[in-house]
N, C-alpha and C positions, 0 to 999 in steps of 0.2 A: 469489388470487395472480395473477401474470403470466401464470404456464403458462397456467392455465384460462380467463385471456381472450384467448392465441394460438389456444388449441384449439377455444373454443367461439366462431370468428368469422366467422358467415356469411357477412356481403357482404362479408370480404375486406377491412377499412376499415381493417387494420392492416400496414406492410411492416414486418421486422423485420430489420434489420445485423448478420450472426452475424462474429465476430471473423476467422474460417478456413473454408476451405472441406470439410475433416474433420468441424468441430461446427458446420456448418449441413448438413451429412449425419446425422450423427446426430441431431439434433435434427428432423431432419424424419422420419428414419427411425422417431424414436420415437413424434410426434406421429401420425401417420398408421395405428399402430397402432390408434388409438382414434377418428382418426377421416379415413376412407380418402378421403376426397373435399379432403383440401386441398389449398389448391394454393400449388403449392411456385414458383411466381414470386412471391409475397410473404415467400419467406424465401430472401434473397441475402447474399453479399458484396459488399464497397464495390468489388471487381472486377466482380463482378459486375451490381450497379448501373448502373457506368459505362457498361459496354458494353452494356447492355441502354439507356440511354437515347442512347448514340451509335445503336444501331438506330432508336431514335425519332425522332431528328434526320434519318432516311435518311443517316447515315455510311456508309462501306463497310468491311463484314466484315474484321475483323484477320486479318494475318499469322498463319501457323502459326510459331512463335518455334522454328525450327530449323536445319539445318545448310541448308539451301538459300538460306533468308533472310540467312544471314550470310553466305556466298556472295556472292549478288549485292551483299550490301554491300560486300565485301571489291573486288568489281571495282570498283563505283563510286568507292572509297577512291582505288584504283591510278590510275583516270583523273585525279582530282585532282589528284593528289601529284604526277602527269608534269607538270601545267599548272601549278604552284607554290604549289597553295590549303593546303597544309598547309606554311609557309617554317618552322618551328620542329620539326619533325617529319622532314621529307624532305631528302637532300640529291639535287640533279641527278646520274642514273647512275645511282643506286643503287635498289636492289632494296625495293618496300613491301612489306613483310612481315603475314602475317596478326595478327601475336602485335600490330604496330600496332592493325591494326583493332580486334581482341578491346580492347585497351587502352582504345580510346578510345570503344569500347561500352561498355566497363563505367563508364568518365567520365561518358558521357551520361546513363546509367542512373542513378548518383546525381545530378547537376546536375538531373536529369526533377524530384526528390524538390521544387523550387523551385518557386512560381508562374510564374518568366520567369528566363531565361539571363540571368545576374548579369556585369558586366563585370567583365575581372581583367588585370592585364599581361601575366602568366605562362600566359596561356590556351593550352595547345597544338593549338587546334584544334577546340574541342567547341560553335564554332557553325558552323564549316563542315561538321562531323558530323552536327549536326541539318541543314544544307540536302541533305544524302546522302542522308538519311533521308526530307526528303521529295520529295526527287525519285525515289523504290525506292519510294515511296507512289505517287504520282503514273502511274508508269510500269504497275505491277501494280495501280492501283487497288482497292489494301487499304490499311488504316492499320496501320503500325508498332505495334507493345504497346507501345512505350515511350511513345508518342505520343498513347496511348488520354485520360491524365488532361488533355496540355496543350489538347486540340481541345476535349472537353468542357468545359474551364474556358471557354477561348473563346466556344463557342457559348451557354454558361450567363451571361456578360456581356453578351450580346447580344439577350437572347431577352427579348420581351416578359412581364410578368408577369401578362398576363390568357391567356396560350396555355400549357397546360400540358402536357410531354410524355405522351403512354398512359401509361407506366408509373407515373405518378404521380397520375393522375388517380384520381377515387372514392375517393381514401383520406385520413383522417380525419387522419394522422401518421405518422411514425417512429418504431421504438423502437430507439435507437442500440444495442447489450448492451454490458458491458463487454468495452473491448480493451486488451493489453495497451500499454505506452507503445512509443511515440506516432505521433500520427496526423504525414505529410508536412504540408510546407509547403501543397503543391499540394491532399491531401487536403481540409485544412481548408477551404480556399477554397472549391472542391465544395461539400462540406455544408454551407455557411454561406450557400453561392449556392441550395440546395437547399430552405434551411432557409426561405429567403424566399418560398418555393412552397406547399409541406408544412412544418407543425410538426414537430422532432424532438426525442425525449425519449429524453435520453442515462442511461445506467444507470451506475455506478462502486461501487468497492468502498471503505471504508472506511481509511483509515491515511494516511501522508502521502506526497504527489505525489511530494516532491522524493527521496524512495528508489524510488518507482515501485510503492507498494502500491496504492494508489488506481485505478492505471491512466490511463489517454490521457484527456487533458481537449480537450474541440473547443473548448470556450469557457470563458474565466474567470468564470465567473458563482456567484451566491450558489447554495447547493444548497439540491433542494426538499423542503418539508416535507409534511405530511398534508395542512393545510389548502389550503396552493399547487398541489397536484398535480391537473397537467390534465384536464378533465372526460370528455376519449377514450382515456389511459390507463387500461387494467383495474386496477380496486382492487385495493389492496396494501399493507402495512404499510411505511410510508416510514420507511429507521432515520435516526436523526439523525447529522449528520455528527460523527465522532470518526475525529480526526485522528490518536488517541494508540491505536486499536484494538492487541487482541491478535491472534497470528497464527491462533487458533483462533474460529473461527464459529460461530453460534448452532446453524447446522444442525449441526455435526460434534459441536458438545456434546451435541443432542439427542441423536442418533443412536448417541453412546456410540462415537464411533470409535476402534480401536485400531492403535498404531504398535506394530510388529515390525522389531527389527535384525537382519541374516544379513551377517556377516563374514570377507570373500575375504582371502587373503593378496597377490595381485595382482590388477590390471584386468584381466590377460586371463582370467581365473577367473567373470566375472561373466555369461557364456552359458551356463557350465556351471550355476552356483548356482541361475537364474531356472531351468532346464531341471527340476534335484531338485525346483525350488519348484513349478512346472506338472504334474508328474510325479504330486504328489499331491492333486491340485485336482481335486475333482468338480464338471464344469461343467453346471449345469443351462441350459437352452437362453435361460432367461431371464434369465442374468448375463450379465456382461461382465467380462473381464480386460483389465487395462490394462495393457501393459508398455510404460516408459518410458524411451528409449535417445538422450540428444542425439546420440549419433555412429553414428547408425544408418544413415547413407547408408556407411560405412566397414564398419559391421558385418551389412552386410543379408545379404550371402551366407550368416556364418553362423546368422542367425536363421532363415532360411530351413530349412537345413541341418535345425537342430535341431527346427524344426517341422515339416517332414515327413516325421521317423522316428516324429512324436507323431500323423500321420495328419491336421493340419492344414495349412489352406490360410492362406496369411501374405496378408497385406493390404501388405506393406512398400511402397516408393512406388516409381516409377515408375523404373526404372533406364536408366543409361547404355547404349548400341552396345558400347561398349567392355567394359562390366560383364562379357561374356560371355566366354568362356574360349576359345569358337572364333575370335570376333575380335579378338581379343587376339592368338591365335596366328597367323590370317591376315595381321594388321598385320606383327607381328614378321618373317615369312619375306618380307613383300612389300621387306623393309627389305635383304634378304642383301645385296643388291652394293652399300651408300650406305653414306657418311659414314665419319667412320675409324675403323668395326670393319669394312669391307667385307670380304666372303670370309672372316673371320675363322674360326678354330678353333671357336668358344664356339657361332656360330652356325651353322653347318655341321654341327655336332654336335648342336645342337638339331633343326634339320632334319630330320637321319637318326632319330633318336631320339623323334620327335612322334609323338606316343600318337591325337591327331587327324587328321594330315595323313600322307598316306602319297606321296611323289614315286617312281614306278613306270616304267618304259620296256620297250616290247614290241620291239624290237631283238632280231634273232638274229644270234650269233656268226655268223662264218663260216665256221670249222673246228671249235669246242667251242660245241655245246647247251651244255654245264653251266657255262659262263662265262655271264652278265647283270648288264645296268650297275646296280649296287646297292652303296650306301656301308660303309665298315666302321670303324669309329668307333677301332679302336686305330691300324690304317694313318696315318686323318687323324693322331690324336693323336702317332705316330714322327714325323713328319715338319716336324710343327708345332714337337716338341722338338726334334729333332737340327738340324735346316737354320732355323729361327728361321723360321721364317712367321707374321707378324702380318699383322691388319689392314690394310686403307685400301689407296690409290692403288696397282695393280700387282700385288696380291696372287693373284688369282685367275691372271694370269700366272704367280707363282713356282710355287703350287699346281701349275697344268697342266708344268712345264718340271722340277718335280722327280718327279712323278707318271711323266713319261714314259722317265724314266731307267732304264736294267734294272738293278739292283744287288740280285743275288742274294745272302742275306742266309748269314751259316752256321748251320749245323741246319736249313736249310729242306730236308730231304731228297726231299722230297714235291712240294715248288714249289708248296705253300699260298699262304705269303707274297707268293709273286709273283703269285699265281690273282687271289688278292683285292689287291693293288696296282694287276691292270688292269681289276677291278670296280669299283675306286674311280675310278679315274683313268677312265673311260669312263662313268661315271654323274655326271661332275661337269661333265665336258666336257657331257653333255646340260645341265642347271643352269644353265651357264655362257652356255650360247646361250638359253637361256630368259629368264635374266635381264638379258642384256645390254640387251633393252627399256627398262628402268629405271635400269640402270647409271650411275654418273659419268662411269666409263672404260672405256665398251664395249673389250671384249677376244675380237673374233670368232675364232672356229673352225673352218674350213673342212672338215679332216680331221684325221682322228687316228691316229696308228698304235700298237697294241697293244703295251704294255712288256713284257709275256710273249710272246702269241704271234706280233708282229710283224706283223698283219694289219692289214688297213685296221677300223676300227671305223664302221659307220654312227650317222649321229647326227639327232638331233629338229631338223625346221624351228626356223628362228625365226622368231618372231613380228610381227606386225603391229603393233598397241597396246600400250598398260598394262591395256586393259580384258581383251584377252587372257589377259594373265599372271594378272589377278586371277580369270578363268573358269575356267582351270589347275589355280588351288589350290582353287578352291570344290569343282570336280569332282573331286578328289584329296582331297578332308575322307572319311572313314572313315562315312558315313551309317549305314551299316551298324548300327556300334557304338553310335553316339549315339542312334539312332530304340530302344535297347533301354530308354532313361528317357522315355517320352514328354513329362515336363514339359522336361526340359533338351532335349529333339529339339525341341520347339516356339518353345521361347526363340532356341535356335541358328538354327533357320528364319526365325522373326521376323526377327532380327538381321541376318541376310542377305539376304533380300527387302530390310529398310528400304536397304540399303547399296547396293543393283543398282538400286531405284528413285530413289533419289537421284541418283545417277550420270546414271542415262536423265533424269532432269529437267534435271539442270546440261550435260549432253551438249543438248539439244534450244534452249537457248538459241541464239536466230539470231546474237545480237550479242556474246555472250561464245564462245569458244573455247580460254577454258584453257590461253590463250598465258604465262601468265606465274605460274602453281601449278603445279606440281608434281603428276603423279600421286601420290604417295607422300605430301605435303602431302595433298592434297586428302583421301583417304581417309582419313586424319589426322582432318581438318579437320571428314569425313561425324562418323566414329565419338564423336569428344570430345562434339558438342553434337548427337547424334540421340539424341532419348529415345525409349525403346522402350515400349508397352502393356502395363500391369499384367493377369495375367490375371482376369476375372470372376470367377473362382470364388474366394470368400477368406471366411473363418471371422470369423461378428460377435460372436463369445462370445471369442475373446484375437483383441485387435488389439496390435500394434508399432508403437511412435508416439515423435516427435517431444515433446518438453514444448510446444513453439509448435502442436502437433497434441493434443493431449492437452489443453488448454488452452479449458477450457467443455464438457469432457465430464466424464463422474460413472460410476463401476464399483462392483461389488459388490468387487473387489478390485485395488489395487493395488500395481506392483510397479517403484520406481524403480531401474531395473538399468544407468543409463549416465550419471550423472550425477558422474563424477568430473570434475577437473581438466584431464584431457587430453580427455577424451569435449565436456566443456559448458566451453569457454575463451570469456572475458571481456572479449577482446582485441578493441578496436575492428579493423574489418576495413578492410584496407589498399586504398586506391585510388590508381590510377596518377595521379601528377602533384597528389595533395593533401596535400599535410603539413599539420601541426597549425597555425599561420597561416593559409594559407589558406582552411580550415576556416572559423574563426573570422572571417575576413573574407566568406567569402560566405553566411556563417548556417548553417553547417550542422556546427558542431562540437556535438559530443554523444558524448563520450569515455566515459560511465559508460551508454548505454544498456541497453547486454548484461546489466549487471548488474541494472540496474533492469529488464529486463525478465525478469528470470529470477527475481529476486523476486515479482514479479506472479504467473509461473506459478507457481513454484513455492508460493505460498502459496494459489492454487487448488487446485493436485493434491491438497495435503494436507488439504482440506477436501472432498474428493469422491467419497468412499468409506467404505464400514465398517470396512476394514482395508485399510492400506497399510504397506507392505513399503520397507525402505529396505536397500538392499546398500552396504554400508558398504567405503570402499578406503582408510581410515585407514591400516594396515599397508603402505602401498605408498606410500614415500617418493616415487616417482617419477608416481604419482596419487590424489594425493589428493582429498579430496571437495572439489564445487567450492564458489568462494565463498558463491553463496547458499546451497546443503547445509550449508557449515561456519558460518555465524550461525548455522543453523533451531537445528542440534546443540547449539552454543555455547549459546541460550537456553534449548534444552528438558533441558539437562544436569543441573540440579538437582530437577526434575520427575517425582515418584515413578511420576504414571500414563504417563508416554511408556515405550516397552520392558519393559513389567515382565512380559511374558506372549510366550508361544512364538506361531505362528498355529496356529487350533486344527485343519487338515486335518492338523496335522503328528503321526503316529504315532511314539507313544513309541521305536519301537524302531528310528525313522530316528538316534535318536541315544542310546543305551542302550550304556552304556561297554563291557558286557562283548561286544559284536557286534564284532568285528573288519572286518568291510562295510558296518559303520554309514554313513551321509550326513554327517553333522551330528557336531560336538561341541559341546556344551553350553557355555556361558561363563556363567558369574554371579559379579557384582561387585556386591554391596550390595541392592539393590532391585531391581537392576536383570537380565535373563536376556537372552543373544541366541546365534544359531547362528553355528558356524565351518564355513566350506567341508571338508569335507575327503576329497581327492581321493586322493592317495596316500599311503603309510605305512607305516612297517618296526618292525616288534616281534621282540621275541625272545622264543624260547619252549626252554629246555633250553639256552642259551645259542645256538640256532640263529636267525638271521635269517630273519623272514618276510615278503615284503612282500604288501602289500593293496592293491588298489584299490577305489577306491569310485566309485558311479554309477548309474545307471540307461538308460544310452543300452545298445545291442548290442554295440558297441564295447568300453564297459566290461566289459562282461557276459561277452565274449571273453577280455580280458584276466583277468578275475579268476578264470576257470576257469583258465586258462594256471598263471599262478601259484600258483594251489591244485593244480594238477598237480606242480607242481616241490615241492610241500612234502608231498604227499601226503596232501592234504585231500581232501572231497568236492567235485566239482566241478558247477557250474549246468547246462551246455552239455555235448552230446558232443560233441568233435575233430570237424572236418570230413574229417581225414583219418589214421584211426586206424595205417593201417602205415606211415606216415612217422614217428609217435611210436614206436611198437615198432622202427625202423629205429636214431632218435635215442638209444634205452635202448640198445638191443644196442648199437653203439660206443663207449657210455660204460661198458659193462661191461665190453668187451673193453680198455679204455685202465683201467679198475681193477686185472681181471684181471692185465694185464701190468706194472701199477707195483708188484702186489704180489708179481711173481716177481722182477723184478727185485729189489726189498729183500730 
């Protein structure tokens, strides 16, 4: 077979082009089990190809594709647009904006997908973007990613064909693997420029091109047969081409693989269901689980979540700055005095209330110790309702002019009310000078005099910077609290390093100076596009994957758990400035991709394993299973051996009717058996309602002692806090007691 002539290939005579950079990790990871000395620069991606032979050529090292690089694009953009190089874009006067930039990157990004910048009328700009591009090249003496395939085509039209780069040298050929559809424009060029160097011998699967079973074609050529197959390809049974194939493989027939249905009443049901389903997986070191999630950049957090109450380490990808919950909240507070919620209720209220961020001032009264500037969230909230204090322009004035007001309230016997009116009004005035850095409408505060006591109030410097304010709030994050999870103290740490060194880099530019972003943008600008490092440690027995990740790998079990409608949508993706004409006139219309490629994977997954799991969201009008899911369905619907069996880790008595805690309820219809989620549930017992929950997390386990307590069942868990229940009975006896004297 193929494997054994990757595995058994000493001099190296063979490079081999893995689809993804997921299953040419795997694939390498498994090969080298058996045999440890290979070497893993003849098994790349076509990314990784390229860039290894732009090394050959003595190119200069790519860009790190993140929030700095776009940066200095974004300045370079600005200079132009003043000088008139973008007339359909810019008008004189006015403000370039990043969301331009970003725009007209992602323009570039598909136009890249071309041999050469196509002419068009309607061009807003996207060859003056590429001369941006190389003059941020030029300047930092890197090349652009975007840039990697057009240089290489270049110097591959150029290049002698008796001079061959390293990387290509000493080797016999190519063996393209199957990818799914389809290769770039630009690609093809590449390997065909490639191909005139090294022979390449492309692999494909079976069915027809034009639905996209077959997978990505480099060249239209006759396909080969036993007799035709090249003398440097490892032997191997060549199937004949059958265009009319079924969606099931000779391997998965061997193999006896078995399909299992598990049906959610809704999408959001579908972490819980794969959770019951892991739950009772015994993983021997030497499987692999596959869990398969298209919206798993949307859903990583709680994949994460649920895998490490299970004591696994999650492989999910690489997340956003922003993903994080401390940056998120750092963004939001840095926003208080902009735009028109400024000063607002909502977020003032946030502020005081942030479980992360704690805003503190060491200011001593000058006649009351027990007065400190500290917010009180009903104060704000009277004053917000009675005097109408919104948002925007002026606001943080009305705040401070109705704050300062003495209006003694009636029943405040105490002068509570007033204590805490000038705790508020005297911790906001600090705020208010903090923020003014940032501000629209700086609204300075020189002094303040105390609405109670009438004294002068000392108040916090103001500041120098924006980098200030944002020092402020980092120093002011509750470390404390957070450092008690070490994985989320280390993510939040990461997160904030990457965010103070970026700053220091964009700060240390001689020739930019950040005349014309926004701090508040900027940081924006860091957090959207700075991808933060996955950590090392992650679990190779359940990986979380992608179908386009998932895609040339093979598990002892899998489990398709995000493949609905709204998780895997089919919807060409939208670029600025190309409608469907356009498309079509520059070659690059291809409206049914998605779908074609999601047939490719998806009729891989289901040939690459012993048992795969499909979580079904039919009952969920609002997602249903996606296009490709609802053919597989549609064909295999009359098909006695698809779903006719439970999976067999699954213990009878996860769904044994007379269990009240049960997981599972049974479903059978004809031939056919599959599981219902089921999570929560109300029976009656003597005519009395009882409800149940079901689950396996602690959570649940919580919950369903709870409720076995209120019906006076036995319960899993002791109460964490047994005399606050004895507390809750005794008032509910004494409200008995007295309804029954009263009758």
């Amino acid at each position: 077979m193929v494997a054994a002539g990757l595995l058994f290939n000493p001099e190296n005579e063979l490079m081999i082009l893995y689809p993804s950079e997921s299953t040419r990790q795997a694939h390498v990871r498994e090969l080298s089990t058996t045999n440890p000395s290979i070497d893993s620069s003849k098994h790349l991606t076509i990314n990784r190809l390229v860039r290894a032979l732009l090394t050959d050529f003595r190119q200069p090292n790519a860009f790190d594709d993140d929030s700095f690089l776009l940066y200095k694009i974004h300045q370079e953009c600005v200079r132009r647009a003043v000088k008139g190089r973008f007339p359909l874009l810019h008008i004189s006067g006015k403000k370039w904006s990043v969301t331009k930039t970003q725009r007209l990157a992602l323009l570039h990004q598909e136009i890249s997908k071309l041999a050469k910048i196509p002419e068009w009328e309607s061009d807003p700009g996207v060859k003056e973007f590429r001369n941006v591009l190389l003059s941020i090249e030029q300047l930092g003496l890197k090349t652009h990613p975007d840039l990697m395939n057009y240089h290489l085509l270049e110097l591959l039209e150029n290049l002698d064909l008796t001079e061959l780069p390293f990387t290509l040298k000493g080797l016999s050929g190519i063996i393209l693997l199957d990818h799914p559809p389809e290769f770039s424009e630009v690609e093809r060029h590449i390997l065909s420029k490639i191909s005139q160097l090294v022979p390449i011998h492309q692999l494909c699967n079976p069915g027809q091109f034009r639905l996209g079973y077959s997978g990505a074609y480099l060249q239209d050529i006759p396909w080969c047969t036993q007799s035709s197959l090249p003398s440097w390809v490892p032997p191997h049974d060549v199937m004949p081409a059958d265009f009319n194939s079924q969606w099931q493989s000779k391997i998965s027939q061997t193999s006896n693989a078995q399909y299992h249905k598990v049906i959610v009443e809704r999408s959001e049901h579908i972490v819980e269901a794969t959770n019951n389903l892991l739950h009772n997986i015994r993983v021997n070191p030497a499987d692999k689980i596959l869990v398969v999630d298209a919206n798993l950049e949307n859903r990583a957090h709680r994949w994460h979540e649920v895998l490490r109450q299970m004591g696994i380490y999650d492989n999910t990808q690489n997340s956003k700055a922003n993903d994080e919950p401390l940056i998120q909240e750092i963004n939001h507070h840095l926003q208080l005095s902009s735009g028109l919620e400024a000063w607002s209720f909502d977020r003032l209220r946030r502020l005081a209330n942030s479980a992360l961020i704690s805003i503190d001032f060491d200011h001593r009264h000058p006649t009351d110790s027990e007065i400190i500037p500290r917010p009180h969230v009903d104060i704000l909230q009277n004053i917000s309702r009675s005097f109408h204090v919104l948002g925007g322009p002026g606001a943080a004035e009305r705040w401070m002019t109705t704050l300062s007001s003495n209006n003694h309230q009636l029943g405040d016997y105490d002068d509570s009310q007033s204590i805490k009116q000038e705790e508020t009004q005297w911790w906001l005035a600090n705020v208010i000078n903090l923020w003014n850095i940032v501000t629209d409408a700086p609204y300075k505060i020189s002094t303040i005099t105390g609405c109670y006591s009438g004294e002068e109030l000392p108040l916090v410097s103001t500041l120098n910077t924006p980098r200030d304010l944002l020092r402020y709030l980092i120093n002011s994050v509750k470390w404390s609290l957070i450092m008690a999870d070490d994985g989320h103290f280390n993510r939040c740490l990461n997160a904030v390093e990457t965010l103070e060194m970026k700053l220091n880099s964009i700060d240390n530019e001689s020739d930019t100076l950040n005349d014309n972003l926004p701090f508040i943008e900027l940081v924006k600008l860091i957090i959207d596009n700075e991808t933060l490092d996955k950590s090392r440690l992650e679990c190779q027995n359940v990986m979380i994957c992608t179908p386009n990740e998932a895609f040339g790998q093979s598990a002892k079990i899998i489990i398709l758990a995000g493949l609905d409608s709204e998780s895997w949508s089919m919807k060409p993706s939208n670029i600025p400035w190309l409608d469907n004409a356009t498309k079509v006139k520059l070659g690059l219309a291809n409206s049914d991709i998605k779908i074609r490629q999601a047939r490719h994977h998806l009729r891989h997954i289901l040939n690459s394993s012993e048992s795969v799991i499909i979580i079904d969201t039919s009952l969920d009008e609002a997602a249903s299973p996606s296009p490709a899911l609802a053919e597989w369905l549609d064909d295999i619907e009359m098909d006695e051996k698809i779903f006719s069996s439970i999976p067999d880790f699954i213990d009878d008595k996860a769904y044994l009717s007379s269990r009240t805690d049960r997981l599972w309820d049974l479903i059978q219809s004809n031939d056919k058996v599959a599981l219902k989620l089921r999570m929560f549930s109300t029976e009656y017992e003597n005519n009395r309602p009882i409800s149940n929950r079901a689950g396996t997390r602690g959570r649940d386990i919580r919950q369903r002692s709870s409720l076995a307590l209120l019906s006076d069942k036995a319960i899993e868990v002791l109460p964490n806090n047994k005399s606050s229940i004895a507390m809750a009975q005794e008032s509910v006896s004494k409200h008995e007691i007295a309804k029954t004297w009263a009758n």
